[in-house]
N, C-alpha and C positions, 0 to 999 in steps of 0.2 A: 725157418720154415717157409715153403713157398705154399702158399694159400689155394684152395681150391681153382679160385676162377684163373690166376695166372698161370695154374699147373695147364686147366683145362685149354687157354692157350697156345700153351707153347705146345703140349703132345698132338693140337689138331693140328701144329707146324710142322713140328719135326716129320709126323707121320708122313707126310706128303715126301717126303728124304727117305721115306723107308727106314725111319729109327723108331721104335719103340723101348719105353723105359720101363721096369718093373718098381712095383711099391719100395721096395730095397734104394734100387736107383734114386728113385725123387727124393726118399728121404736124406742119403747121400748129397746130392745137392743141394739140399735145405740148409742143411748142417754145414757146405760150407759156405753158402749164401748166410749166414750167422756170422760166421768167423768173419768175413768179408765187413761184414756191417760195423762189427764189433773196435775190427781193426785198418778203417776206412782211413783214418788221415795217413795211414801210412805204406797202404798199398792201391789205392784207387781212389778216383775222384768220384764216380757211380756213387750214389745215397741212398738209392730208393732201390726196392725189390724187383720193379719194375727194368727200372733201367739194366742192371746188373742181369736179369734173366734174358730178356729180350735184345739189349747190344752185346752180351758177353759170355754168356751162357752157351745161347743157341750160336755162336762163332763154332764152339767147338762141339757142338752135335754137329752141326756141319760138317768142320773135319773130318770126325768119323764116318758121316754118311759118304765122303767123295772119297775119303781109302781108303775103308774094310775090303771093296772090290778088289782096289788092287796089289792088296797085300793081304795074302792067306795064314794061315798060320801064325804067329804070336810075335808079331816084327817091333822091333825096337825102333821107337821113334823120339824124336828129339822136340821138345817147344824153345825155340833159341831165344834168350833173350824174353824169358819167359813173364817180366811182371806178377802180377797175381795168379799166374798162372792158369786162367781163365781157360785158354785153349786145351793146355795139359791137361788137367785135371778132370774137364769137363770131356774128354774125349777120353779118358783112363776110365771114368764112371759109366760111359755110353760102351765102353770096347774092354774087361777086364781083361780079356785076352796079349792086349799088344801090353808090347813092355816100354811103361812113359818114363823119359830125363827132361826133368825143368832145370834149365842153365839160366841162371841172371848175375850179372857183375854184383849189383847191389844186397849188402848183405842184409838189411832188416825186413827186404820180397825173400829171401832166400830161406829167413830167421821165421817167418807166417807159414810160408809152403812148408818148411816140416813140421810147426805146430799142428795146424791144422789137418797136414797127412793125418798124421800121428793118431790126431782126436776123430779122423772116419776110418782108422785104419786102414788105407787104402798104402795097398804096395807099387809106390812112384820113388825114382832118385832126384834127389836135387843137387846141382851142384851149383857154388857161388863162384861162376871163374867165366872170365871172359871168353868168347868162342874161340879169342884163339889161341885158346889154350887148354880146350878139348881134343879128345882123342880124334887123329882125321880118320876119313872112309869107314868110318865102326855101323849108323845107322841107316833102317831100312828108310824112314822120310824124316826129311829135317821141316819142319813148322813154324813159319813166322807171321807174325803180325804188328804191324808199327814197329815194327824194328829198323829200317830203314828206307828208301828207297827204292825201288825192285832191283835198280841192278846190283846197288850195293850189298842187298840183301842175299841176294843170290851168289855176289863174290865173298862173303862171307859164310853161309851155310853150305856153300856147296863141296868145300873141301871136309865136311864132315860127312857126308850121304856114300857109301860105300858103291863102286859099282853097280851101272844098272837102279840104284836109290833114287828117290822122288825127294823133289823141291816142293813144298808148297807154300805161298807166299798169297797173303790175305789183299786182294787190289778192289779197288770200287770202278777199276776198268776194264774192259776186255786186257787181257797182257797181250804185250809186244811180242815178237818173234824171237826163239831162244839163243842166247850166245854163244858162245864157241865151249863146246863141252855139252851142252846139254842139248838137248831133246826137247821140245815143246812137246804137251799134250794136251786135248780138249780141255779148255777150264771147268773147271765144278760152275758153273753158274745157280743163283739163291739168293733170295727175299728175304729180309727180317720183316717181323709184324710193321705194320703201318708204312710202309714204304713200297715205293710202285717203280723203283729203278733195282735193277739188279747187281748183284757185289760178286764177285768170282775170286774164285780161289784158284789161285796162278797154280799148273801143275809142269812139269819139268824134272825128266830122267838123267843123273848124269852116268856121262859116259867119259870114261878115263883114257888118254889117250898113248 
C-alpha cells in the first residue's frame, strides 16, 4: 500500500506531466509496491516505499506522460530488458490502453512479473528471452532503462520498433544527435522529487532504410 502522504506526493508530481490516477490506479500500484517489497532480494535493491515510488515508479508515469502524445490509439510497446519491470508495469497501470511486453533474460524478474501480473490482474506479456531473440519491427516504442549504453541501447532495441516506431531510452543527459536509421526527437525532459537537475528521456523514430 502506498500511504497517504507519499500518494499525495507523487500525484502533485505526476500532475505537472498531465497524468492523473484514479483510486483503482493507486491501489494497483500499492499492490505491486507489496509484491516488490515482499520479493526484494530478488528483483531490486529499492527497500523502502519511498525509494521504489519516487526513483521507479514515477520513471514510468513518465513514460506514459512523453508517449500517450505520440502514439494514439492502443500501440504495443515493448520495456527491453525489463528488470522488475518498473517502467512496464507502471506505464500499463497509467495507460490500460497501450499494449505492454516485459522482455528479460533472467528467469526469476520474468518468474515475479507474471506472479504479480497475475495477482493485480493486469493484462501485460512477459517474455524471458533475450532481445535478440524477439520478434523484429513488430512494436510501436521500444523502452529502455539501464539497459545499456545509449548507443548500445539503441543498436539493440532498434531492430525491434517497426517503421516509423519510437526509441525511448532513460539518459540523465541531454542525448546526442541520432545515428544512421533513426531520427532524433525533442527529449521528454523531468524531475523526480528532491532533485534540481533534470533526467530526459531520449526519444528517436526509426526509419528503415
Amino acid at each position: 500500500m502506498i500511504d497517504s502522504k507519499l500518494r499525495a506526493e507523487a500525484e502533485a508530481h505526476i500532475a505537472a506531466w498531465g497524468v492523473r490516477l484514479d483510486d483503482e490506479q493507486w491501489r494497483l500500484l500499492g499492490a505491486y509496491l507489496a509484491d516488490l517489497q515482499e520479493a526484494k532480494a530478488n528483483v531490486t535493491a529499492a527497500d523502502t516505499p519511498e525509494e521504489l515510488v519516487r526513483r521507479h515508479f514515477l520513471d514510468g508515469l513518465a513514460a506514459a506522460a512523453a508517449l500517450k502524445p505520440l502514439l494514439p490509439g492502443s500501440p504495443e510497446i515493448l520495456d527491453a530488458g525489463c528488470g522488475g519491470g518498473f517502467i512496464g508495469i507502471c506505464l500499463k497501470i497509467a495507460w490500460p490502453q497501450a499494449r505492454v511486453t516485459l522482455a528479460d533474460s533472467v528467469y526469476r524478474k520474468c518468474a515475479f512479473l507474471n506472479l504479480t501480473l497475475a495477482r493485480m490482474r493486469l493484462p501485460a506479456r512477459v517474455l524471458n528471452k533475450r532481445l535478440q531473440a524477439l520478434e523484429p519491427s513488430r512494436y510501436d516504442a521500444v523502452l529502455a532503462r539501464a539497459l545499456a549504453p545509449l548507443a548500445e541501447a539503441l543498436a539493440l532495441c532498434a531492430p525491434l520498433a517497426r517503421e516509423g516506431g519510437l526509441l525511448a531510452v532513460f539518459q540523465s543527459q541531454t542525448p546526442p544527435p541520432a545515428p544512421d536509421g533513426l531520427e532524433r526527437l525533442e527529449p521528454w525532459a523531468y524531475r523526480l522529487p528532491g532533485e534540481d537537475k533534470a533526467r530526459f528521456l531520449a526519444l528517436y523514430r526509426r526509419h528503415l532504410k
